[in-house]
Backbone as numpy.savetxt, mean C-alpha at the origin, in Angstrom:
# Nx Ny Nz CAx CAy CAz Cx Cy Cz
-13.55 -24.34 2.23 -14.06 -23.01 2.43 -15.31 -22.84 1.57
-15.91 -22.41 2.52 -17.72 -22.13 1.38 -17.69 -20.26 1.47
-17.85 -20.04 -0.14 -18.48 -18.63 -0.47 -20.13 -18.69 -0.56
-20.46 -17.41 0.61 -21.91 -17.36 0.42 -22.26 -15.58 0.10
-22.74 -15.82 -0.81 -23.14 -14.14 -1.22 -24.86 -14.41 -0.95
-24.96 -13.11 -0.61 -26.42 -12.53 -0.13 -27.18 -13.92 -0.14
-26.84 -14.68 1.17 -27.21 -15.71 1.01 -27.45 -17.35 0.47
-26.62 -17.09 -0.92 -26.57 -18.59 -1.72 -25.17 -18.82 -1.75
-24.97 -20.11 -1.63 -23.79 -20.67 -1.76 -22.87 -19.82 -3.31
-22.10 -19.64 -3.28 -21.63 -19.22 -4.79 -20.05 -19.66 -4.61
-19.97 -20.64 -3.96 -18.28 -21.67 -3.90 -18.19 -22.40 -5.23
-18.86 -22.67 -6.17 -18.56 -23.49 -7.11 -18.34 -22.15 -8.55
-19.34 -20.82 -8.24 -18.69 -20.20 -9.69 -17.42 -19.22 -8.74
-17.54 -18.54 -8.23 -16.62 -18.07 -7.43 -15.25 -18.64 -6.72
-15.21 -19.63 -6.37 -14.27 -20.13 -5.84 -13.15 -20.64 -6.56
-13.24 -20.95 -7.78 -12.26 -21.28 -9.16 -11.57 -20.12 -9.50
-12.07 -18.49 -9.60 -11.95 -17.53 -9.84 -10.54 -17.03 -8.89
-11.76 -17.32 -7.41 -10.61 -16.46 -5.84 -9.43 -17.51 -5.88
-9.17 -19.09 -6.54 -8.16 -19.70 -6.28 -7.12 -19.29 -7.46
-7.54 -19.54 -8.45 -6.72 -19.14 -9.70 -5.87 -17.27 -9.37
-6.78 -16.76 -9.19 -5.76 -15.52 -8.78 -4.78 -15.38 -7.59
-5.26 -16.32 -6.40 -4.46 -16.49 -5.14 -3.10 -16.84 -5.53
-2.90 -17.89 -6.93 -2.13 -18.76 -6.87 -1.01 -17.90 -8.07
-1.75 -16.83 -8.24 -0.88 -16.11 -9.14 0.25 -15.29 -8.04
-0.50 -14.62 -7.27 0.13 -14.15 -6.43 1.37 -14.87 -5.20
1.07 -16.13 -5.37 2.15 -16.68 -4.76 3.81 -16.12 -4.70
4.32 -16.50 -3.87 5.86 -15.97 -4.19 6.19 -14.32 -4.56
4.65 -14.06 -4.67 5.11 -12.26 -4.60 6.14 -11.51 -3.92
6.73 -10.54 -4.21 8.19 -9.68 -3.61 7.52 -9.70 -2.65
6.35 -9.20 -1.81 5.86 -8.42 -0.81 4.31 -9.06 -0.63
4.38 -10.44 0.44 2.99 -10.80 0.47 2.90 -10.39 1.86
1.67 -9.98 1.64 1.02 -9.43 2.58 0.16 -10.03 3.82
0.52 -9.63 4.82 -0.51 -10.42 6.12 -1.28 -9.47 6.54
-2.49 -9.83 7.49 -3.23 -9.19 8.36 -2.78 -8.34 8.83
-1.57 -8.14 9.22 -0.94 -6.86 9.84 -0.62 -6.00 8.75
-0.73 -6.11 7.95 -0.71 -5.09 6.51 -2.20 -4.42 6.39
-2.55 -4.34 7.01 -3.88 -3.84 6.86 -4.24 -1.98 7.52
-4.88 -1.48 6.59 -4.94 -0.31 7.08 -5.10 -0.25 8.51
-6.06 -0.85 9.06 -6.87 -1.40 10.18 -5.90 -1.43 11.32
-4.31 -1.40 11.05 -3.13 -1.44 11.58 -2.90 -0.35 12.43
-3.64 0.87 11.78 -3.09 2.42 12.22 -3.79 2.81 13.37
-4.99 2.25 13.41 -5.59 2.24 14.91 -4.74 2.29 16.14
-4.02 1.23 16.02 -3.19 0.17 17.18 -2.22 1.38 17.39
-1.76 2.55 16.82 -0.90 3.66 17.15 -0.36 3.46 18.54
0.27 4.08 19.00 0.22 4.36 20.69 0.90 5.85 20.19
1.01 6.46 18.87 1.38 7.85 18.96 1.92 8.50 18.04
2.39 9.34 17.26 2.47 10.05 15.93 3.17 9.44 15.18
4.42 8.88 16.14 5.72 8.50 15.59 5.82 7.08 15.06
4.82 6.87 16.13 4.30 5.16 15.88 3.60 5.42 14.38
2.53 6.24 14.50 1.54 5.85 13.46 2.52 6.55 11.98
2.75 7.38 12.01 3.78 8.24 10.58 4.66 6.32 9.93
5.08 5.59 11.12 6.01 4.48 10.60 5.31 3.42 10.18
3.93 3.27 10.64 3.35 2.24 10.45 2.83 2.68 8.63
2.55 4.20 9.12 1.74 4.64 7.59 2.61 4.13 6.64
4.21 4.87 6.72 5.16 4.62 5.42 5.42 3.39 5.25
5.07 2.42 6.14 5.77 0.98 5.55 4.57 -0.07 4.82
2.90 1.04 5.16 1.91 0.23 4.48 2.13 1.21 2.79
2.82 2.28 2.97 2.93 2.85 2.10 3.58 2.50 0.64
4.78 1.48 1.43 6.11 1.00 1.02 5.30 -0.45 -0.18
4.29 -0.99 1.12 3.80 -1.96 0.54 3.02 -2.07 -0.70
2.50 -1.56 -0.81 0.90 -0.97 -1.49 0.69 0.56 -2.71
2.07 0.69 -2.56 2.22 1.48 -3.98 2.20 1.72 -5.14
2.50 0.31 -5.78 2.16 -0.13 -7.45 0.88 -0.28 -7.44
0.32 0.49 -8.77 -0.22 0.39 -9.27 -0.55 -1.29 -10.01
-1.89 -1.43 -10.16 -2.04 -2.86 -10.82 -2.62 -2.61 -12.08
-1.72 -3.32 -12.72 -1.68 -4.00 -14.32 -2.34 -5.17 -14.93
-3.07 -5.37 -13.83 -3.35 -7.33 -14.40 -4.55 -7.14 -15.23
-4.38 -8.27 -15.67 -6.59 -7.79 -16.52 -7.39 -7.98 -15.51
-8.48 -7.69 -16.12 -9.83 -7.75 -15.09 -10.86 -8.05 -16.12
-11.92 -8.95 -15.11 -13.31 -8.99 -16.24 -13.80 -7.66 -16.70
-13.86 -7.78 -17.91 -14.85 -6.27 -17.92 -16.37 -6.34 -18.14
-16.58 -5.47 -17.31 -18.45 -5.53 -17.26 -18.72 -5.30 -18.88
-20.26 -5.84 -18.35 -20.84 -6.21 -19.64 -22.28 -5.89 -19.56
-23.45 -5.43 -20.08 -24.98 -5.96 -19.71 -25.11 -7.35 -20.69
-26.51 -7.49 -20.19 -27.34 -8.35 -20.95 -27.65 -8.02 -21.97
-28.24 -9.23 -23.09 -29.09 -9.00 -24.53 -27.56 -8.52 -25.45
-28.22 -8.43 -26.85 -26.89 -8.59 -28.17 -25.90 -7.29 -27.97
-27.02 -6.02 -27.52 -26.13 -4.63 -27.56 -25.27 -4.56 -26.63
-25.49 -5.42 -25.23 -24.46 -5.39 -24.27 -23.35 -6.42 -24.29
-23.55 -7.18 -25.03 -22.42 -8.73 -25.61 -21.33 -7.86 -26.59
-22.22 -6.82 -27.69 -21.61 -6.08 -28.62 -20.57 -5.19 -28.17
-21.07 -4.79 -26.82 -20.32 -3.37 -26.41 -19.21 -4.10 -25.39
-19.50 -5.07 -25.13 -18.58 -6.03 -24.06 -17.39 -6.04 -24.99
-17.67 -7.05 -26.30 -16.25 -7.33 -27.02 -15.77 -6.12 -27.87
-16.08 -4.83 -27.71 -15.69 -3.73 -28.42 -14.61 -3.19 -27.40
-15.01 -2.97 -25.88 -14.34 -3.02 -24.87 -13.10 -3.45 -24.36
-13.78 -5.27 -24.85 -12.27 -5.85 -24.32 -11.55 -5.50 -26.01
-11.91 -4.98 -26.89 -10.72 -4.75 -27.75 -10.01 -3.47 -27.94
-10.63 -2.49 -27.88 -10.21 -1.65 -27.18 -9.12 -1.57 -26.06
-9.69 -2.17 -24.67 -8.84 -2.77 -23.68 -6.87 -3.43 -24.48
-7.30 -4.31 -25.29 -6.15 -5.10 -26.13 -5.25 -3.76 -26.69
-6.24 -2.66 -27.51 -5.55 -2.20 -28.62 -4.82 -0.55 -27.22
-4.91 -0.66 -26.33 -4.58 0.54 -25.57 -4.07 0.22 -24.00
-3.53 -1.03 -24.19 -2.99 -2.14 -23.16 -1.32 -1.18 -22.96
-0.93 -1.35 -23.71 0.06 -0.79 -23.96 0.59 0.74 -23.05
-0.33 1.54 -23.41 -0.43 2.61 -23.00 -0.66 3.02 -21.55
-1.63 1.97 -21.32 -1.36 2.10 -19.85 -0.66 1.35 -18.83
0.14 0.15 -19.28 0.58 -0.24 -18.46 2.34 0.93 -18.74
2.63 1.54 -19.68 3.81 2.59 -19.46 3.46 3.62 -18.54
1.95 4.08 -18.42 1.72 4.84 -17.60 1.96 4.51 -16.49
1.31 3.53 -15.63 1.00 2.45 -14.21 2.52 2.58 -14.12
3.61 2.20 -15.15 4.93 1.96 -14.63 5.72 3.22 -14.31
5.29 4.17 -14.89 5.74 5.94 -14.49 4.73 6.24 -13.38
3.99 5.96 -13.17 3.28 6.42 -11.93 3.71 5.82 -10.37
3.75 4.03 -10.75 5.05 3.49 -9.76 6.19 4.10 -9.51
6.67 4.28 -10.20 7.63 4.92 -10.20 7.83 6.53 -9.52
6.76 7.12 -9.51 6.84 8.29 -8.70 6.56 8.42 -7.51
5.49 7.07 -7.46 4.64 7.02 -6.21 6.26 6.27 -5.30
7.01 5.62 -5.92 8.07 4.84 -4.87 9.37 6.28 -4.91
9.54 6.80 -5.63 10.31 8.05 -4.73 9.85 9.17 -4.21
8.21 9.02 -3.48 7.69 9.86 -3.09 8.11 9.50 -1.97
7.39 7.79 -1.67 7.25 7.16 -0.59 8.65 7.62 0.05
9.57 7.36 -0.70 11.22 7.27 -0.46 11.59 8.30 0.15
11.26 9.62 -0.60 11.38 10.65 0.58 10.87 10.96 1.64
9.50 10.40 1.90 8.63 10.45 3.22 9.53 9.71 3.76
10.24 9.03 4.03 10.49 7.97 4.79 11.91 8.40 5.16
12.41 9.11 4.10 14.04 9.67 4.32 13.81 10.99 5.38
12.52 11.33 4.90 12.06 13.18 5.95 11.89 12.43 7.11
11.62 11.38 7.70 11.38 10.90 8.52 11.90 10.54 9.68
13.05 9.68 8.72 14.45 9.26 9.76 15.43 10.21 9.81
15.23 11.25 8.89 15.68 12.87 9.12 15.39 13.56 10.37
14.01 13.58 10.58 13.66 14.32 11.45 13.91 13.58 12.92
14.05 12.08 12.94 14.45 11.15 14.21 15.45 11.52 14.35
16.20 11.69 13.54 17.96 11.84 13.80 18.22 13.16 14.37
17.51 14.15 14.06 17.79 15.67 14.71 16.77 15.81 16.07
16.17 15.27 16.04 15.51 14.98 17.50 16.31 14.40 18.44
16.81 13.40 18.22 17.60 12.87 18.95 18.93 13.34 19.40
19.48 14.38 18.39 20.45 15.19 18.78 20.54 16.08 19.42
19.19 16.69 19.08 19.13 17.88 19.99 18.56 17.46 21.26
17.87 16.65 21.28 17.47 15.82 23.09 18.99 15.72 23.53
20.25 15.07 23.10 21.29 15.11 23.45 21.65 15.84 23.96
21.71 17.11 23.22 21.94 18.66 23.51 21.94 19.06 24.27
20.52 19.06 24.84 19.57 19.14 25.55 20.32 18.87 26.75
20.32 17.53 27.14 20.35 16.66 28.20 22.14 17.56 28.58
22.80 17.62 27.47 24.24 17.72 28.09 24.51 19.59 28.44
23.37 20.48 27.97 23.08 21.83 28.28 23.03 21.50 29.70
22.00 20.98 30.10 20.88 20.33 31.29 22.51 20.41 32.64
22.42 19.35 32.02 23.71 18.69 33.10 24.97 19.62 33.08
25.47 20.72 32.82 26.47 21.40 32.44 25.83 22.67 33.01
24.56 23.28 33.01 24.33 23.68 33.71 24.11 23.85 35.45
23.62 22.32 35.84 23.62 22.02 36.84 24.72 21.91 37.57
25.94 21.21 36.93 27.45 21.80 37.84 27.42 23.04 37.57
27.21 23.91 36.83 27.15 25.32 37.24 26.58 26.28 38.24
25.45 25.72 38.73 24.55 25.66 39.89 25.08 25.50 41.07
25.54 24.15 41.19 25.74 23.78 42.81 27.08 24.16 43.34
27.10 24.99 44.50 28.72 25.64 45.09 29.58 24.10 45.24
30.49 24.96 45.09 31.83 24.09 45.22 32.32 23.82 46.87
């Protein structure tokens, strides 16, 4: 596979980078395919469709991420200076946010949880009352036709 940014090859600094993190992600609870893609909700054919497709990209894609990241930097001594003040900073307040990220998961997955419970809530009383419905329907109609 060749990486080309705005034109130049960039597979040799880039490509060490996109493999090393791929390979972290291996074996993840929840790996993700092409059909995980927002891009999914298009394909609807209708509310009920799209509400199920939403909650289960919902289901997917809820945690918050914790991992490190490069942190930007400029050029010249003042931006090298402010780089490693950053990443220590970053070190000394690591802590803090990954308790946050884990209370915020955490809300965001019994949010999801109830969208999804209002959901098959609302299928289930639809479907009953279409029942209803149907056996009103028909109970009426022998009421209708002479004997």
């Amino acid at each position: 596979m060749r990486i080309i940014v705005a034109g130049k090859d960039k597979t040799m600094e880039i490509g060490g980078e996109l493999t090393r993190r791929a390979a972290r992600h291996q074996g993840a609870l929840s790996p993700w395919s092409p059909a995980d893609s927002a891009l999914s909700l298009k394909t609807s054919c209708n509310r009920a469709d799209y509400l199920e497709r939403f909650s289960k990209l919902l289901m997917l894609r809820y945690a918050l991420c914790t991992e490190p990241f490069p942190i930007p930097g400029k050029s010249g001594t003042a931006g090298g200076l402010m780089k490693k003040i950053k990443a220590f900073l970053w070190k000394l307040l690591r802590y803090q946010h990954d308790r946050m990220a884990h209370q915020q998961n955490a809300i965001n997955e019994l949010i999801i949880s109830a969208q999804v419970f209002q959901i098959a809530s609302a299928k289930h009383n639809l479907t009953a009352l279409e029942q209803r419905v149907k056996a009103l329907e028909s109970e009426l109609s022998t009421l209708r036709t002479p004997l």
